[in-house]
C-alpha positions as CSV (number, residue, x, y, z in Angstrom):
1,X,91.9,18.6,231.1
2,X,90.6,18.1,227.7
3,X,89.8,21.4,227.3
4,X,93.4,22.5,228.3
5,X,94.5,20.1,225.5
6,X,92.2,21.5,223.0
7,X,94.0,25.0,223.4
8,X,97.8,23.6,223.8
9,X,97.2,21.9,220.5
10,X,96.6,25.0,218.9
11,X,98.9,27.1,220.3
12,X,101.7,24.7,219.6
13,X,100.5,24.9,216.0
14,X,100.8,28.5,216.2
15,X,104.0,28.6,217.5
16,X,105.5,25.8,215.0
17,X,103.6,28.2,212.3
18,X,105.8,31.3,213.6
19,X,109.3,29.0,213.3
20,X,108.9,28.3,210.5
21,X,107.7,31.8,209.3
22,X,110.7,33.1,211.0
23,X,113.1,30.1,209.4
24,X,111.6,30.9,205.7
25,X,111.8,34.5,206.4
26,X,115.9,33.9,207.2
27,X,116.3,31.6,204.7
28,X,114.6,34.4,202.2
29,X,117.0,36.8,203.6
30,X,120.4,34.7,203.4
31,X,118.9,33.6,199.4
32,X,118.5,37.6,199.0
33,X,122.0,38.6,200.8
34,X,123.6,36.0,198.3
35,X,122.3,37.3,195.0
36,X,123.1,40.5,196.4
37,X,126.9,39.6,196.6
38,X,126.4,37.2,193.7
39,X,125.6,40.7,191.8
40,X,127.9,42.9,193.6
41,X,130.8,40.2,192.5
42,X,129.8,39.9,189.2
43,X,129.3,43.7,188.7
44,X,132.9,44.2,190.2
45,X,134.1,41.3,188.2
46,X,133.4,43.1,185.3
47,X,134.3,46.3,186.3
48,X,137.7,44.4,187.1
49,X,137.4,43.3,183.6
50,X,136.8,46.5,181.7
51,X,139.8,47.8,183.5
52,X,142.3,45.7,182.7
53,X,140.7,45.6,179.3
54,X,141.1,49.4,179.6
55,X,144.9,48.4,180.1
56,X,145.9,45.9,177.9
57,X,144.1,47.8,175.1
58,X,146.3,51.1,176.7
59,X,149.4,48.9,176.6
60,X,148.3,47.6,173.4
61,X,148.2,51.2,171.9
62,X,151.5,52.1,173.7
63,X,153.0,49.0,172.1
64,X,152.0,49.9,168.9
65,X,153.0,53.3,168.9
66,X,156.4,52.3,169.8
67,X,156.9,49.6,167.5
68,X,155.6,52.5,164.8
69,X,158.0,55.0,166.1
70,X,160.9,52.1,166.4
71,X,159.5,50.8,162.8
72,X,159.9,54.9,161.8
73,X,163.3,55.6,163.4
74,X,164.7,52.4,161.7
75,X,163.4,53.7,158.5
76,X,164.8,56.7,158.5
77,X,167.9,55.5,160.1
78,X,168.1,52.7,157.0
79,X,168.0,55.6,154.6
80,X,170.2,57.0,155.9
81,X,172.7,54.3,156.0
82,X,171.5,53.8,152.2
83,X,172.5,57.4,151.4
84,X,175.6,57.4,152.9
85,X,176.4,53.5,151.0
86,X,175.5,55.5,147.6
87,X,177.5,58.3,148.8
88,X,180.4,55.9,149.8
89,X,180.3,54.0,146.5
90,X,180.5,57.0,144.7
91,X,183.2,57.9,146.3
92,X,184.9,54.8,145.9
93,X,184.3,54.7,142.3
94,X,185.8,58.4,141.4
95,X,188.8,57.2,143.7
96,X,189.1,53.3,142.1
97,X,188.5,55.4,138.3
98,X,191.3,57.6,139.4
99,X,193.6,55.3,140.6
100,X,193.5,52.8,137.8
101,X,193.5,55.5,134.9
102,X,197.1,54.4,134.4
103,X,196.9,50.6,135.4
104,X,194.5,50.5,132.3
105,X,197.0,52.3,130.2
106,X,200.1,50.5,131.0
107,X,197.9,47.1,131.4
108,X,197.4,47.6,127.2
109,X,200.8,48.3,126.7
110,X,201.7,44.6,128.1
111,X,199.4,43.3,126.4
112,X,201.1,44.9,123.0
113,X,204.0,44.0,124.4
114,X,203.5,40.5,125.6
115,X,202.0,39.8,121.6
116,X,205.3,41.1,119.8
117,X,207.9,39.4,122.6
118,X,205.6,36.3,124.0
119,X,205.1,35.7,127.8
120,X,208.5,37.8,129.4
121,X,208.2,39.5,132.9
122,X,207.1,42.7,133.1
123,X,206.5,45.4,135.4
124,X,202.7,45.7,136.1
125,X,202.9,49.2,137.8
126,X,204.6,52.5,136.2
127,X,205.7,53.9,139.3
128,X,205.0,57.0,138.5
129,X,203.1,59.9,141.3
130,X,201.7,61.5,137.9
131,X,201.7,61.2,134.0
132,X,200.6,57.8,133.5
133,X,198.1,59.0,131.3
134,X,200.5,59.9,128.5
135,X,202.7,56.7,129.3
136,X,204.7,55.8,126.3
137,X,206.4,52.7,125.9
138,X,208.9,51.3,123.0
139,X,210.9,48.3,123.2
140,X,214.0,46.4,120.8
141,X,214.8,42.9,121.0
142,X,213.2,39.3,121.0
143,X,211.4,37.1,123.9
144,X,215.4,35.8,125.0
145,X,217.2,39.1,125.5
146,X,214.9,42.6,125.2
147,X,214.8,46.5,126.9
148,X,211.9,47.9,127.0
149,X,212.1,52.2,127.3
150,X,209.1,53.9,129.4
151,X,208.7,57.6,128.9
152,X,206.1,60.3,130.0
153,X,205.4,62.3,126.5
154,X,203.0,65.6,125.3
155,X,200.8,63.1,124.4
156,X,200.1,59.5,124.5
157,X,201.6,57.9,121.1
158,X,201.1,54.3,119.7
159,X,202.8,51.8,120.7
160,X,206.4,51.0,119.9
161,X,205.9,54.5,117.9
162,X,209.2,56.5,116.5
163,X,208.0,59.5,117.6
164,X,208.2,57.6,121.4
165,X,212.2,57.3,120.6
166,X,212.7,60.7,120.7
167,X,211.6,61.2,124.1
168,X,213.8,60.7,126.9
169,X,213.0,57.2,128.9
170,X,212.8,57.7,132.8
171,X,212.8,53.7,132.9
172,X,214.0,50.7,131.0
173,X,213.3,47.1,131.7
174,X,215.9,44.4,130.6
175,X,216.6,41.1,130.3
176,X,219.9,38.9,129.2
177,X,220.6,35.2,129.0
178,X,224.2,34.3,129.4
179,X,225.2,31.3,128.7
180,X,225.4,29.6,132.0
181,X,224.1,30.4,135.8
182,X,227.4,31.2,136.5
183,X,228.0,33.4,134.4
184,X,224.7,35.3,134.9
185,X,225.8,35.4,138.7
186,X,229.0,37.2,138.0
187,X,227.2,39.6,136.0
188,X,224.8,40.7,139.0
189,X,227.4,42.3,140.6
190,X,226.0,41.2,144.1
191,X,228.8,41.2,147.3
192,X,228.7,39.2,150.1
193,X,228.0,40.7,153.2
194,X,231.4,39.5,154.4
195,X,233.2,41.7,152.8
196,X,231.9,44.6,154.4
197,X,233.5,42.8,158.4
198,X,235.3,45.6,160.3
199,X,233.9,48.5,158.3
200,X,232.4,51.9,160.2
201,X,228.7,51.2,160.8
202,X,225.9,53.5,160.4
203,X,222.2,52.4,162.3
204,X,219.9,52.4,158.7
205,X,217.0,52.0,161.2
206,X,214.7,49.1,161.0
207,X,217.2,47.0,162.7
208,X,219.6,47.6,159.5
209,X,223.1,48.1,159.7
210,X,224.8,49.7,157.2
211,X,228.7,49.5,156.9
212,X,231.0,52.7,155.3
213,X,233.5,51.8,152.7
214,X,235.6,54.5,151.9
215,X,238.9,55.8,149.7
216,X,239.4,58.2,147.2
217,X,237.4,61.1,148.0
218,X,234.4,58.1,147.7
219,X,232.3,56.6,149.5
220,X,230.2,53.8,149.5
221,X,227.0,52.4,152.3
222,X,226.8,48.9,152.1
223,X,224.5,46.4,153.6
224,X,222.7,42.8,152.6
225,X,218.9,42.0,153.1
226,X,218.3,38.4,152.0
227,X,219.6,37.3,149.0
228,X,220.2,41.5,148.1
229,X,223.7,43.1,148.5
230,X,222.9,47.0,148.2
231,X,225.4,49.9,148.2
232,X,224.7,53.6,148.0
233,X,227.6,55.6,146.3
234,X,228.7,59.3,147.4
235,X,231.2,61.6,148.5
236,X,232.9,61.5,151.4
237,X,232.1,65.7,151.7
238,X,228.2,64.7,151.1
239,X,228.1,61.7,153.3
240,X,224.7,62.7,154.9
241,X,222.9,62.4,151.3
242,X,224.4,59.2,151.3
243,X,223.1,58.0,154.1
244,X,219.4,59.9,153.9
245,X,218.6,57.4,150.3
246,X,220.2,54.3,152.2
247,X,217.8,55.1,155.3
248,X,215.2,56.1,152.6
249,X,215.4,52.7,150.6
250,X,215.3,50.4,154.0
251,X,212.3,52.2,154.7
252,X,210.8,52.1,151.1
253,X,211.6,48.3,151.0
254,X,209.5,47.0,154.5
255,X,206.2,48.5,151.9
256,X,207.8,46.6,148.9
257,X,209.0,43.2,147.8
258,X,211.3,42.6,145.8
259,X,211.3,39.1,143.9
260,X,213.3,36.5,145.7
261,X,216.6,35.9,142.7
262,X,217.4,32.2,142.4
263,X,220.6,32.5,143.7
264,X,221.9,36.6,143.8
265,X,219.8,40.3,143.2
266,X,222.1,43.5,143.4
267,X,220.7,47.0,144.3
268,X,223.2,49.8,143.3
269,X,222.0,53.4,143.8
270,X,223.8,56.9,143.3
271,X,222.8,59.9,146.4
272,X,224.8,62.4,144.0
273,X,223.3,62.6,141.0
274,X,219.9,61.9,139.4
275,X,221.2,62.6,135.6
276,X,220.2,59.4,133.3
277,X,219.2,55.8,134.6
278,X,221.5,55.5,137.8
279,X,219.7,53.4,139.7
280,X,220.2,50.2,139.0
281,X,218.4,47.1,140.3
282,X,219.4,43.5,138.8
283,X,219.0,39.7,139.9
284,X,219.4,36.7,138.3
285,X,216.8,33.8,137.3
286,X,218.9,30.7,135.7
287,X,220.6,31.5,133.2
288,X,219.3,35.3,132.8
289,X,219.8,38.6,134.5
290,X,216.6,40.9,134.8
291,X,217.5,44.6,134.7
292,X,215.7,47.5,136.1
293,X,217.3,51.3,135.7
294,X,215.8,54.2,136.7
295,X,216.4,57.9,137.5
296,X,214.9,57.8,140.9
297,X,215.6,55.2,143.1
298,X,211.9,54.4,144.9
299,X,210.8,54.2,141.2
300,X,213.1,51.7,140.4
301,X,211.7,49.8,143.8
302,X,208.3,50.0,143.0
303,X,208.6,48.7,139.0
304,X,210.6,45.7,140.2
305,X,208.3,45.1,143.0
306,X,205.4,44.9,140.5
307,X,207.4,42.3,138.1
308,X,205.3,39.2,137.2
């Protein structure tokens, strides 16, 4: 028996020997299959970086290229834009230096004017399609009753010249004072639209209607706007010319204003002749009448339009 317990003893030894062998040898393998997926994770984790490194730098460079090509496009696009501005102005300059050309001359007239009559109304456009380069302008009277004469010469003379009497006025400009508002009233000429009830109409478009007053181989168009009586005179045998300038002044007036007279403003125009100063435009302010003849009848519109 004690030798039977002399060789369990070590064989049990032996065989707690091989366990734990066995144990280390697994827990050797586990510890080496670990730092082999430790490394295999970190390897891929940095292959997983450098890629999307790889990307963002890719996206990065994209980006940039864009933004350069966007940054280029708007560049060019920019100078463009500035080109066409230069080119615009330019434009705009030869058109504004064309334009004004006879503003500027007619402006130093008034101002000639205004010094020899004082602060009087006068018309600050010429309302002339061409010649207002050569503008002439002479004038008789004081600041309470005056006519000034505008004429298109050879040349542009001085101011109030002689040589500018000579030449044959296509406007004149006048103002009266009477005595009282009534009497500068009566003077105006202006008829109430009354007085046309019963007449023949005629449609002057623009929701005008004009009324025909005839007798004598005459005739006459008649309508009111505001505070305005007008009239258009011609012959019964040339009635359509008659009623072509009162269709033509409706239309001419909706573009522009005349000044609102205190109390009454007459507009008397002639369709059968355009010899002298027939068309006549006149309104009252107090105790004075304001005069405007011309010898064409949108002319006439445009200098009173441009009275201050």
């Amino acid at each position: 028996m004690r030798f039977k317990s002399l060789f369990v003893l070590p064989l049990a030894l032996l065989l707690v020997g091989c366990s734990t062998n066995q144990s280390t040898t697994k827990s050797d393998a586990s510890s080496s299959s670990a730092r082999k997926t430790t490394t295999v994770s970190k390897k891929a984790s940095v292959k997983q970086s450098k890629k999307v490194a790889a990307k963002s730098a890719s996206k990065a460079s994209a980006t940039s290229t864009s933004q350069k090509s966007k940054t280029t496009s708007s560049s060019k696009q920019s100078s463009t834009a500035q080109s066409s501005s230069s080119s615009n102005s330019q434009s705009s300059t030869k058109t504004t230096t064309a334009t004004t050309s006879g503003t500027t001359r007619l402006a130093t007239l008034n101002q000639q004017l205004t010094k020899a009559l004082g602060n009087v109304l006068l018309p600050q456009s010429d309302g002339l399609t061409s010649g207002s380069q050569k503008l002439n302008v002479r004038y008789q009277g004081s600041q309470a009753n005056y006519t000034v004469s505008y004429s298109v010469g050879q040349t542009a003379q001085a101011f109030n010249s002689k040589a500018v009497a000579k030449e044959t006025p296509y406007a004149t400009v006048n103002k009266k004072t009477y005595a009282s508002n009534q009497a500068a009233a009566q003077a105006v000429g202006h008829r109430n639209a009354s007085d046309a009830k019963g007449l023949p109409t005629v449609d002057l478009g623009h929701q005008i209607t004009g009324y025909l007053d005839s007798g004598a181989g005459q005739r006459y168009i008649l309508w009111n706007e505001g505070q305005w009586s007008l009239q258009v005179h011609t012959y019964t045998t040339q009635n359509d010319s008659g009623v072509a300038l009162a269709k033509q002044t409706v239309n001419t007036l909706e573009s522009y204003y005349l000044p609102a007279p205190k109390s009454v403003g007459s507009i008397q125009l002639e369709a059968i002749s355009t010899d002298g100063l027939r068309q006549v435009i006149q309104w009252q302010a107090g105790r004075v009448v304001y005069k405007v003849s011309a010898h064409d009848a949108t002319t006439a519109i445009k200098l009173v339009a441009s009275m201050q």
